[in-house]
C-alpha positions in Angstrom: 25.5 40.6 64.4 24.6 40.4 61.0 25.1 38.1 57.9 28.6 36.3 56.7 29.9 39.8 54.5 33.3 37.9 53.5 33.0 38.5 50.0 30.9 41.4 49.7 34.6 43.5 48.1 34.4 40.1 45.4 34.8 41.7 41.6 32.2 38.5 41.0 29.5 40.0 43.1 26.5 41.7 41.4 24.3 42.2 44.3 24.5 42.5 47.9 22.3 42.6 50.2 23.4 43.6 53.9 21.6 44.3 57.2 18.1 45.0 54.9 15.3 45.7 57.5 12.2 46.6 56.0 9.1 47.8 58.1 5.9 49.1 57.2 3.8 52.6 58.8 0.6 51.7 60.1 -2.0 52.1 62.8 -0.6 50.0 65.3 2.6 51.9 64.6 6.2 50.5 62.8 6.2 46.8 61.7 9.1 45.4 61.0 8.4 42.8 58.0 12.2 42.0 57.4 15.1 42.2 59.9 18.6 42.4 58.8 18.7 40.3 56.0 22.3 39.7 54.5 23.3 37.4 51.3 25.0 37.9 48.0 24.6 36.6 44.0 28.1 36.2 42.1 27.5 36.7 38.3 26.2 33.4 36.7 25.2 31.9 40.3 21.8 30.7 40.7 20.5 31.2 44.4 17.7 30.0 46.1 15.7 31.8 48.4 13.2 29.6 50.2 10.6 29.7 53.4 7.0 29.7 54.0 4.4 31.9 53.0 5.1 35.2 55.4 8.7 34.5 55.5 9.8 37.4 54.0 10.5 36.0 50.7 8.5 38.9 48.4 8.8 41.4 50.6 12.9 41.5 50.2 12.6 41.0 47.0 10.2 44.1 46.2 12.6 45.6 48.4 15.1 44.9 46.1 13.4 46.1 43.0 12.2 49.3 45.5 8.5 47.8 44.4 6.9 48.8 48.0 4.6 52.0 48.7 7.1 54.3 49.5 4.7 56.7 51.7 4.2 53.5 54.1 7.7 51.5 53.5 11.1 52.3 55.7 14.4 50.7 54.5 17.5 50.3 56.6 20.7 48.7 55.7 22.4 48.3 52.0 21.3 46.7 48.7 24.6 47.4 46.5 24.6 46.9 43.0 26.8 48.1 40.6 28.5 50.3 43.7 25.6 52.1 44.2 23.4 51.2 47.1 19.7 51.1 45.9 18.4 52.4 48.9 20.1 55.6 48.3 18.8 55.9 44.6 15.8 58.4 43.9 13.1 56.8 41.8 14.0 58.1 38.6 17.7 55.9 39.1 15.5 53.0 39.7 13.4 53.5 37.2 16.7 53.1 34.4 17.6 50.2 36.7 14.1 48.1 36.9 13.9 45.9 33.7 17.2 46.7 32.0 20.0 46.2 34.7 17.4 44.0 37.4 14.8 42.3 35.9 11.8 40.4 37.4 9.6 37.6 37.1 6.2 37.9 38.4 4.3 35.1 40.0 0.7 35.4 38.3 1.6 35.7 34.3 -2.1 36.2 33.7 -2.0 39.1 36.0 1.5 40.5 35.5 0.8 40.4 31.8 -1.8 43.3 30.5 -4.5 41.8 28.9 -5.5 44.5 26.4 -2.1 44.6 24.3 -0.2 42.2 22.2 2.4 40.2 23.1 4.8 42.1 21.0 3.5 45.4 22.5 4.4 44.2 26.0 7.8 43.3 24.8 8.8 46.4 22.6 7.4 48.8 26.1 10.6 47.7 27.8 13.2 47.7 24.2 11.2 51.4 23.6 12.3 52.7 27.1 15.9 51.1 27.6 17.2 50.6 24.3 17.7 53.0 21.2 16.7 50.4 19.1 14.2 51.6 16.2 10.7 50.0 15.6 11.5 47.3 13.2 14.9 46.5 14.7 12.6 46.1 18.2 10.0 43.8 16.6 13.2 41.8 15.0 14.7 41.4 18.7 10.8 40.9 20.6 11.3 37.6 18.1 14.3 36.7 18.7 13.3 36.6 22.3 10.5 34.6 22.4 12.4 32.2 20.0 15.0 32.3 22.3 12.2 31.0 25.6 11.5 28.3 22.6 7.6 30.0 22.1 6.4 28.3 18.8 5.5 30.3 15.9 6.7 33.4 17.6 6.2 36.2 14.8 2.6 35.0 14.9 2.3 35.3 18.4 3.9 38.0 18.8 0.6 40.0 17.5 -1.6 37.6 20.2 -2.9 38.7 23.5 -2.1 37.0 27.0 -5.3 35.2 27.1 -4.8 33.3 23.7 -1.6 31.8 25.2 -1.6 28.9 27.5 -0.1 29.3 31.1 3.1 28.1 30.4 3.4 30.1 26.9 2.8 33.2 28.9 5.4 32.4 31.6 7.8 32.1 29.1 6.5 35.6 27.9 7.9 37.0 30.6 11.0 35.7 30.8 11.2 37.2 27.2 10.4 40.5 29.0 13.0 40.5 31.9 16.0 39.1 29.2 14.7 41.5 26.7 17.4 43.9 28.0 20.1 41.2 28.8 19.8 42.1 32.6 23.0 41.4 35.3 20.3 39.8 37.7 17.0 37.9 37.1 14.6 37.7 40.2 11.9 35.0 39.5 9.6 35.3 42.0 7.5 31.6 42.7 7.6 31.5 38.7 6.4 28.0 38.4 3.4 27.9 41.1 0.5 27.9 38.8 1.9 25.6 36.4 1.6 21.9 36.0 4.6 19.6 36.8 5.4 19.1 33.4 5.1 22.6 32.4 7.0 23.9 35.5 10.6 20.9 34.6 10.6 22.9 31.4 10.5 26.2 32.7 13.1 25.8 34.8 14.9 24.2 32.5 14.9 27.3 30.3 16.0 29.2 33.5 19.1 27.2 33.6 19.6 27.4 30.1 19.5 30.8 29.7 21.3 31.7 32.9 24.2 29.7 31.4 24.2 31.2 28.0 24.0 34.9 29.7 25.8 34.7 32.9 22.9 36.5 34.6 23.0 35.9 37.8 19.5 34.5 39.3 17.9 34.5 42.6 14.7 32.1 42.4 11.9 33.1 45.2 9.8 29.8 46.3 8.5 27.6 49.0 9.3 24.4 46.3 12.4 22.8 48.0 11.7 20.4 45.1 12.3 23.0 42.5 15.5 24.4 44.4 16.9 20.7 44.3 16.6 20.9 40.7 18.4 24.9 39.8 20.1 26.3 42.7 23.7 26.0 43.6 23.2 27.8 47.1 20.0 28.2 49.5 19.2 31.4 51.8 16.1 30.0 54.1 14.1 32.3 55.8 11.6 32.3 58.5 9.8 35.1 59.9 11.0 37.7 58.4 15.1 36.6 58.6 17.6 34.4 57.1 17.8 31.2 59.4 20.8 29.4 57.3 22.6 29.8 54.2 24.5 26.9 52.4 25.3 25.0 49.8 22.4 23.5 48.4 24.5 19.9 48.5 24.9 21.0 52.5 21.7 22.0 52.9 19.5 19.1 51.5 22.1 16.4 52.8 22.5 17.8 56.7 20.5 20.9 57.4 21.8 22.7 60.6 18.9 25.2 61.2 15.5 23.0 63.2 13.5 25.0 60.4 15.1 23.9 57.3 16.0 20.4 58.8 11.8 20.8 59.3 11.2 21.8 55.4 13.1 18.8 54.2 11.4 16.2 56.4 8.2 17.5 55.3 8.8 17.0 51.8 6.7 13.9 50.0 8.8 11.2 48.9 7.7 8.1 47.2 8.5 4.4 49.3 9.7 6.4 52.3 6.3 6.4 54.4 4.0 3.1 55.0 0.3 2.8 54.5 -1.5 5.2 55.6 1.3 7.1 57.9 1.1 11.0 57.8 3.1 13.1 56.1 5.3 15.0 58.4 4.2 18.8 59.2 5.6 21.2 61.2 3.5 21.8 64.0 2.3 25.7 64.9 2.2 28.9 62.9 4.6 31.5 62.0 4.4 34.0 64.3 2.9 37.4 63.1 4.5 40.8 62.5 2.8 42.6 65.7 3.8 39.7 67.5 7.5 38.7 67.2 8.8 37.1 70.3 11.8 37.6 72.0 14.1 34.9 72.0 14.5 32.6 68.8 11.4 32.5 66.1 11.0 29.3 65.5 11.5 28.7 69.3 7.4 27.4 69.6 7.6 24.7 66.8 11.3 23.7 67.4 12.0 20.1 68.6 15.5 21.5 69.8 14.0 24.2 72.6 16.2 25.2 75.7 15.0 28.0 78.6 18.0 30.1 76.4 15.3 29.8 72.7 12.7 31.5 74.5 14.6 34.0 76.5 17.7 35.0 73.8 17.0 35.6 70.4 20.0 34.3 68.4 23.0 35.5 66.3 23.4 34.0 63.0 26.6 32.5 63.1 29.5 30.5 60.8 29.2 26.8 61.6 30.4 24.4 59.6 31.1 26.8 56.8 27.6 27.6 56.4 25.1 30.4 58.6 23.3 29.6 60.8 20.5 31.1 63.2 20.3 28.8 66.3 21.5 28.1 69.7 21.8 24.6 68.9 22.4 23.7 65.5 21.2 20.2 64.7 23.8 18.0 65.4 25.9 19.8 67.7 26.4 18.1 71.3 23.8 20.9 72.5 20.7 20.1 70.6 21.6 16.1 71.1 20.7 16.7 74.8 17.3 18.8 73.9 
């Protein structure tokens, strides 16, 4: 069974995602990095996807954008945007897609931006190839844009390179990049890791700001439950590799169904909560590797909620309490009481 596809016929919906299963060609033979992953973004809807590092986050994403080596990637499944299902597209569709219908937001700024051209050079490559705007009508709309991600003095730093920006200056730079063609969706992929907390509140304030100006709709990549709190209207969590529970993000941080994500939110820091010297909670274990998948339920080794049926079934995500969930025995059914 896969993902909740209720709405999937909704005029609203921009993109959606159903069954994705990613694997990768190696040595060892297929590995399957992402198993039938479903969700969807409405237009203007601002959507969390969250898990730890391995989950899956990146890699459905990239498959998203069609980012992934395509002599060692498989796809299965259907990414449909715009009625056309991405997997089906050659490269040369997704080329007049990437950065002009579907935009992203890389991680690393200092990597993601090329440090031997200007500012304004980065941001005209994307205007030059999507737009038919001419030279001076591109440098006109490369400052509007980094007016518009509130960079000071932006004609003069339009004709700067990446390095004589500061970390946050450059992030914003790349927002500028991915609105520079007014995309439908906006993938931000961890886009406020390297940053300092004060840095990283206006960031994503700008997100939000911008994403209500535009409409575009949003889906925001990170392991920050923190950050989600503060943007997203609805959560996808994933662990190894598939989507464990999907909810509101009001459901989500005030009764979490899935053992993992109830897991992510007791592990959070919170000030006046713990005494002197108590431990921060952790979740015991490792996620389990790609070669390795057991057969019953993922999480089954660290969950405080394991029954004989976690190890031996693997389960269904399922409706419960109008949200999906992953798990035998949801936290706080009669079931998972007795565990």
């Amino acid at each position: 069974m896969s993902d909740d596809k209720t709405t999937q016929n909704s005029p609203q919906t921009v993109l959606s995602v159903q069954d994705l299963c990613t694997s990768f060609r190696t040595d060892d033979g297929l590995i399957n990095a992402v198993k039938n992953v479903s969700f969807e973004l409405a237009a203007g809807e601002f959507v969390g996807l969250v898990g730890e590092s391995g989950c899956g986050k990146s890699v459905t994403s990239k498959s998203i954008m069609r980012l992934l080596p395509d002599h060692i990637t498989e796809y299965s499944g259907a990414i449909e945007f715009g009625g056309t299902n991405l997997l089906e597209l050659p490269e040369k569709g997704m080329q007049e897609i990437r950065g002009n219908r579907i935009a992203m937001i890389f991680q690393e700024p200092m990597t993601a931006l090329n440090p031997v051209f200007t500012i304004g050079w980065q941001l005209n490559e994307a205007l030059l190839y999507h737009t038919k705007l001419g030279k001076a009508e591109r440098r006109d709309r490369a400052i509007e844009l980094l007016k518009m991600v509130e960079i000071p003095l932006p004609e003069q730093r339009y004709d700067e390179y990446p390095h004589q920006l500061s970390g946050g200056m450059r992030q914003r730079v790349l927002i500028a990049i991915a609105l520079a063609c007014e995309p439908e969706l906006l993938i931000a992929d961890e886009p406020t890791t390297a940053l300092d907390v004060t840095i990283q509140a206006q960031i994503l304030k700008l997100m939000r700001d911008l994403q209500e100006k535009t409409n575009t709709a949003i889906l925001l990549i990170t392991h920050d439950l923190g950050v989600v709190a503060q943007t997203c209207s609805r959560v996808v969590v994933m662990y190894a590799g598939q989507v464990v529970e999907q909810a509101s993000s009001s459901d989500l941080f005030h009764r979490p169904r899935h053992p993992y994500s109830k897991a992510l939110l007791e592990s959070i820091p919170r000030s006046g909560k713990k005494k002197k010297g108590q431990r921060l909670a952790t979740i015991p274990g490792l996620v389990p590797t790609l070669q390795m998948m057991p057969s019953g339920c993922r999480f089954a080794d660290r969950c405080d909620y394991k029954q004989d049926r976690c190890v031996d079934e693997q389960p269904e995500i399922g409706l419960t309490e109008e949200r999906l969930v992953r798990c035998h025995f949801p936290v706080g059914s009669a079931e998972a009481s007795e565990a």
